[in-house]
N, C-alpha and C positions, 0 to 999 in steps of 0.2 A: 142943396135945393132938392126940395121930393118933386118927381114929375108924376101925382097919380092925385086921383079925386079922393078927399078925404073920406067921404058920406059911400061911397059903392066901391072903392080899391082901384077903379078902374081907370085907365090909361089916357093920361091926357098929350101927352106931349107929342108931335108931331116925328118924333126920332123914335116911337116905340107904338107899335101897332094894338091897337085895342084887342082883349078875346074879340073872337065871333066874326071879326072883321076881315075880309081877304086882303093876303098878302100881298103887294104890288112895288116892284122894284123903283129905289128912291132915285129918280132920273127925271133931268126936266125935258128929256125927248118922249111924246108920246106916242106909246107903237102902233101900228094898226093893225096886230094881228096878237092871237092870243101867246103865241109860243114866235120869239125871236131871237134870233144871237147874232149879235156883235164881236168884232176882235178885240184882245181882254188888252190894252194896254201894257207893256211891260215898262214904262218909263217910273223912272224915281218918284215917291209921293210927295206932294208938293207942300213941304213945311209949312208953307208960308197963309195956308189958308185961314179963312176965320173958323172953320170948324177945327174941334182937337184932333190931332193925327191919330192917336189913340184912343181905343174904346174897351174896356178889360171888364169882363164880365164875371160876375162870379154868383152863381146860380147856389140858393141855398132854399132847406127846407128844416124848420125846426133848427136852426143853429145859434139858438138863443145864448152860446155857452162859448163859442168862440167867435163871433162874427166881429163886435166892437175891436178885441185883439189885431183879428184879420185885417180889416180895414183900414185902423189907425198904421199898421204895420207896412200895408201895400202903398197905401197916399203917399207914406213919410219917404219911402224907398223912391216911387215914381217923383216925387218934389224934389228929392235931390239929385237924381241920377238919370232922371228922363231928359233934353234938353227941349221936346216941344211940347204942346199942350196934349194932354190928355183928360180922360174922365175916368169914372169908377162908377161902371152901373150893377147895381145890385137888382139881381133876377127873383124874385120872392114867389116860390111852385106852393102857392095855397097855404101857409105856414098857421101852426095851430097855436102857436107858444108866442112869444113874445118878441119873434126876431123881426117882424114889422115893422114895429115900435120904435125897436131900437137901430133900425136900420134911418127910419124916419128922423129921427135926431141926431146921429149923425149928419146925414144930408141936409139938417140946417146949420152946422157948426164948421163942415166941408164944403164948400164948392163946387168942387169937381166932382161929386159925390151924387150921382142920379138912383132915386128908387124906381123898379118895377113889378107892383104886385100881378099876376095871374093868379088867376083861377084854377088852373089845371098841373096837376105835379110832372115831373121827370124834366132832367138834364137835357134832354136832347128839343123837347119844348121852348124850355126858354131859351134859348141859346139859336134855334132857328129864327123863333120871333124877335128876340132883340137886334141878332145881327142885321137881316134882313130890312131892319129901317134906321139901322145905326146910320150916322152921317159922318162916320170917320172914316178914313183909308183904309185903317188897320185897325181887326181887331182880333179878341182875346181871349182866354178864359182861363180859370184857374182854380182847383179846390177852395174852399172857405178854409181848411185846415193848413194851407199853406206849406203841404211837404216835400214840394221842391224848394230849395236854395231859390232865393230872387235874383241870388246872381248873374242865373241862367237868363233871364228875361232882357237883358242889350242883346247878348247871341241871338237869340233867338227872334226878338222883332228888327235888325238891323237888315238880313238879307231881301224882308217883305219892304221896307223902306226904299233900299235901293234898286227894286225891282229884279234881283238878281233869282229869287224862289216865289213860289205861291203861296203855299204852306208851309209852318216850320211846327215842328211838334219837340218836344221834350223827351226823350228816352231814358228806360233805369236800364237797360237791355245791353248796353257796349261796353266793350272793357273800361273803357274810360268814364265810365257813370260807378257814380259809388252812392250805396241804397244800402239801408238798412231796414229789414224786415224778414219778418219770419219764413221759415220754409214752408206751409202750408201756401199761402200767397207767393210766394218764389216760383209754385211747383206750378200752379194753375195760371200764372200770368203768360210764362215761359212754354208751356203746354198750349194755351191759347193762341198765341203768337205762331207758335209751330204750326198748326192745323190754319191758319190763317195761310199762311207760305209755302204751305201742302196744298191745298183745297183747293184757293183764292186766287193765289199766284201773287199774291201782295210781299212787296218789298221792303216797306217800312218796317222798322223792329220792335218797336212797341205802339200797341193801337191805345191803350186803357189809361196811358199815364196823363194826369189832370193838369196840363201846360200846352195850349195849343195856339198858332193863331194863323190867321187867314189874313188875305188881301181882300177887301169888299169887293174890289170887281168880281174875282174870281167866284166869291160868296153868292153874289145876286144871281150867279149865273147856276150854281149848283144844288145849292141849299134845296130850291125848291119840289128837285127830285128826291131830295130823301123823307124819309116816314119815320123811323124810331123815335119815339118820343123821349126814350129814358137813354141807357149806357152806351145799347149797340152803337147810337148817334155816330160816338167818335170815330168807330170803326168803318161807318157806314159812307160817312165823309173821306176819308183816306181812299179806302177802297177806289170809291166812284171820283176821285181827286189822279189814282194813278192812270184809272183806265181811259181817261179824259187829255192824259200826256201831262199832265201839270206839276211842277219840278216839289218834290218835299224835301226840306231841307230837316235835318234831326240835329238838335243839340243833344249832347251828353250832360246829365242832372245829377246834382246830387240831393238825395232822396229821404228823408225817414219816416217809415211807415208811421201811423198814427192810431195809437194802441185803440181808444176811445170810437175809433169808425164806425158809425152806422150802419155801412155798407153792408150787404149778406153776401161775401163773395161767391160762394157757391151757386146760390140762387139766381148773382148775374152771369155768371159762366156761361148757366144753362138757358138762362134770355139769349143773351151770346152766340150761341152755339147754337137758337132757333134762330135769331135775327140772320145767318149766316145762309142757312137755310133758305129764306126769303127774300137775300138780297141777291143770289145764286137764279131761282126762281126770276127774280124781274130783270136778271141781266138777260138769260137765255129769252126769257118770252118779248124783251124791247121796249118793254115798259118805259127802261129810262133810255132816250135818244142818247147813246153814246157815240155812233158817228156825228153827228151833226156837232155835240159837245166839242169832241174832240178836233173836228174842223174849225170851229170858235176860238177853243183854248190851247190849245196842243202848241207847245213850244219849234216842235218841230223836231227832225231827226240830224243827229250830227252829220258831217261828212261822211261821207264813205270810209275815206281813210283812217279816220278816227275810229268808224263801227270796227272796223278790221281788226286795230289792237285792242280794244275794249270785251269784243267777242271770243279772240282764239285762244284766253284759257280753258275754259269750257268746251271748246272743240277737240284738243287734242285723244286720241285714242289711248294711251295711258294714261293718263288722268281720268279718264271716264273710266276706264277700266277699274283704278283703286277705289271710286269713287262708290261705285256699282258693287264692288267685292265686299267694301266697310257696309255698305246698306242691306247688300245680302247676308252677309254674316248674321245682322242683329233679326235680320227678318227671320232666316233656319231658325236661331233662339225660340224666337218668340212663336214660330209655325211649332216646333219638339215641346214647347211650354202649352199651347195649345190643344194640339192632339193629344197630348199623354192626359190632360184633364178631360177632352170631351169623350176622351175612349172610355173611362171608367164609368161610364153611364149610358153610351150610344156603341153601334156599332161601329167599324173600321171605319168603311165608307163613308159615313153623315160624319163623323171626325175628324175624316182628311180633307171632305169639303168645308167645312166653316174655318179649320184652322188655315187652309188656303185661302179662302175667302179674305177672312181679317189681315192677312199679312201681305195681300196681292194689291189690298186698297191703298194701305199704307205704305206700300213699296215703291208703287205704281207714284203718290205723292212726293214721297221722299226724293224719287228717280226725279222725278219730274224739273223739282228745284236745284237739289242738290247735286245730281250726276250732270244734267244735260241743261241747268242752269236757266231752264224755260219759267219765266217771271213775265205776268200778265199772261195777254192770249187765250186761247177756249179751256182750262181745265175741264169741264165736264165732259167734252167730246175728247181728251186726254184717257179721263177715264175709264169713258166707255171701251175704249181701243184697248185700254191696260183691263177689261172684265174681257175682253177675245181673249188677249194674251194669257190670262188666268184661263180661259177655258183649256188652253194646249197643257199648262201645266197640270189641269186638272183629268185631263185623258192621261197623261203619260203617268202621274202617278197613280190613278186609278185602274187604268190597264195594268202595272206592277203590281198593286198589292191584288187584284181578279189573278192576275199568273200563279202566284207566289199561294192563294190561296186552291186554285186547282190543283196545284201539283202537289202541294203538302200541307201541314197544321203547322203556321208559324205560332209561336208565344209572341207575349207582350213586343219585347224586344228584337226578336226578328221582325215584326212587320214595320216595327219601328225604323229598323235598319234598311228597310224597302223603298217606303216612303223620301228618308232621308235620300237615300243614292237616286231614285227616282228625281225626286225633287231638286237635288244639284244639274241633273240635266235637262231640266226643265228653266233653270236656273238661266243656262247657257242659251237656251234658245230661244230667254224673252230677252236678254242682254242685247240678242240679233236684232229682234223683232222690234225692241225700244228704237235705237239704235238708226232702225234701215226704216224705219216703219213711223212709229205712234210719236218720235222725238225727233223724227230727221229734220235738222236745218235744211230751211225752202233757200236759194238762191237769194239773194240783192235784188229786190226787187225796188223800183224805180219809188223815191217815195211822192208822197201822194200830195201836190199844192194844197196848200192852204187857199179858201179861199177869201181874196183881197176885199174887202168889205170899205165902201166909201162915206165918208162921215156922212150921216143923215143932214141938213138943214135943223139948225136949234130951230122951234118953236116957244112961243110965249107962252111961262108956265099960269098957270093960275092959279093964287091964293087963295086960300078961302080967310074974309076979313068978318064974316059973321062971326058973333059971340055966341051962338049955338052951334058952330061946324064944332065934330068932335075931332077934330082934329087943331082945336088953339090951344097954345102951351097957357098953362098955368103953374104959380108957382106957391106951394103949399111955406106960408109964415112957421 
């Protein structure tokens, strides 16, 4: 069945929102104010309804060459191995080629087979708009090229069914994912993810990989603050999914890259790496209501007793210590790799400041996650604290190589050896300052009620039975 008007492309079916049209959460309570939250259910999804429990989206543009494969491939897997009802909506971002077409005739030979043209391209587009009026539980998404395993796909929608996770996402990232693909994409995926877990303070292990799915409560409730229309989406969603307390559950995948990709990996790194930028931006300025979020949907905090043994590897003082010593180690490297290139064209001084600059940002990151194990929480006021801390290392070594310069003519490699012994003790007294200061564990503090939200009164919804509401399904012969 196509759910879209033959004559304009456009969106007839009441489960998928027209362009142009505002988005409004598909509930028959209506609110009386523009921005409300409710407590997100964590109960089991309830099989038994008449809508499919499943909605799996697979957003394409120009995939006139493998989408027929895809399709037949995902239906046959879901028909025999799904036990409840699902569908297969196909997301169409403006296509130029002929994957329309052929999306359309499948959907009359399929069932479960729903089309959705748009008019506007990017991933993170369609995938906001279909979810958002989907009428299943659970939903889905997954490349058109299909290179994850489907085996992954029970893993991964069975914890959203039983209400035990919010989100489950697919990883190539753990040892137990086994992925085939080239190093050029190995380097930037893994590179990406790191700066993610440095910056962000995100826990998840891999943001990019094209296997994700959501519980619609949770959906209705999130979706709306995000903006990326294209890649960032996935990311942008996780992100704002941890900081809201809401549990992600990761399958390990098995993967092969897909020689023929369209993709420009480089090109999205670098959207990536602005959308990061901007999501950074509207967390500090509150753009997105994340306490109130988080009072909505937040699972809650375990016991104390629990926090206790969960926390104290991370605390111990020798463990921070090796932790601290392996991060500074590669940082010296990279600060001696640094200076010895900006020296050959700047003076000492502007040489010793950028090469501390670069490795104080990233140290300060690394420290962050890796030593003192601080995931979520304010990175940027993190930061800020690790650019003071940089300032002390940048007196101590800059007062060395001004001494070192009064007193006598170092060569290359003397002030080289200045800087370094300077900078070891500099070393030691941001390790303090991390430590007592920018990373100290605050006390147990009391955690914070949720608060109890009482069912509204259902209200009579209203249909609209006119044959001009644009919102009556039709169904394209």
């Amino acid at each position: 069945m196509t759910l879209i008007e033959s004559t304009t492309g456009t969106l007839k079916d009441p489960a998928v929102v027209p362009p142009g049209l505002p988005i409004q959460p598909r509930t028959p309570i209506q609110r009386s104010t523009a921005v409300q939250y409710s407590s997100v259910r964590r109960t089991p999804v309830d099989i038994r309804a008449a809508v499919p429990v499943l909605d799996v989206t697979i957003p394409v543009f120009n995939e006139e060459r493998d989408l027929e494969e895809c399709l037949r491939r995902l239906h046959g897997h879901l028909r025999e191995s799904f036990p409840h009802g699902f569908r297969i909506t196909v997301a169409d971002n403006a296509s130029t080629d002929s994957t329309l077409k052929i999306a359309e005739r499948l959907a009359r030979e399929l069932p479960e087979l729903v089309v959705v043209h748009l008019e506007e391209k990017g991933r993170g587009n369609a995938l906001r708009k279909v979810w958002l009026a989907s009428p299943s539980p659970v939903l889905a998404y997954m490349d058109v090229d299909l290179s994850t395993d489907l085996a992954a796909l029970a893993p991964l929608l069975a914890p959203l069914i039983s209400g035990h996770s919010d989100l489950a996402i697919g990883t190539r990232l753990t040892r137990n994912s086994r992925v085939v693909r080239g190093p050029k994409r190995e380097f930037i995926s893994r590179s990406y993810n790191l700066m993610l877990h440095s910056f962000m303070g995100a826990r998840f292990s891999d943001a990019q990989c094209g296997f994700k799915a959501i519980r619609a409560d949770v959906a209705q409730q999130i979706l709306p603050h995000t903006l990326d229309n294209s890649w960032f989406f996935d990311t942008e969603l996780l992100v704002l999914a941890e900081r809201c307390g809401l549990r992600v559950h990761e399958v390990p995948v098995d993967w092969i890259d897909d020689p023929n990709s369209s993709v420009d990996v480089v090109r999205t790194a670098l959207a990536d790496i602005r959308g990061m930028a901007r999501l950074t931006r509207d967390l500090v300025s509150g753009r997105i209501p994340i306490p109130e979020l988080r009072a909505a949907l937040a699972r809650g905090p375990l016991p104390a007793s629990s926090r206790t043994a969960e926390q104290s590897p991370r605390s111990s003082l020798f463990g921070q210590l090796v932790r601290f010593a392996a991060i500074g180690a590669a940082s010296t490297l990279a600060y001696v790799l640094i200076f010895l290139f900006c020296r050959g064209f700047m003076d000492p001084q502007l040489a010793n400041f950028l090469a501390l600059l670069i490795t104080a940002i990233a140290n300060t990151g690394a420290n962050r996650r890796f030593t003192f194990g601080i995931q979520g929480g304010n990175p940027v006021r993190h930061h800020f604290e690790g650019l003071i801390v940089f300032g002390i290392g940048l007196a101590l070594t800059s007062g060395a190589l001004a001494l070192v310069h009064s007193t006598t003519t170092p060569d290359r490699w003397g002030e080289l050896l200045t800087v370094v012994g300077a900078n070891l003790a500099a070393t030691a007294v941001r390790f303090l300052l991390f430590r007592l200061w920018v990373f100290r564990q605050p006390g147990r503090r009391p955690a914070l009620p949720v608060p109890s939200v009482q069912p509204a009164q259902p209200e009579p919804v209203i249909e609209s039975t006119s044959p001009d509401s644009p919102l009556t399904e039709t169904a394209a012969s």
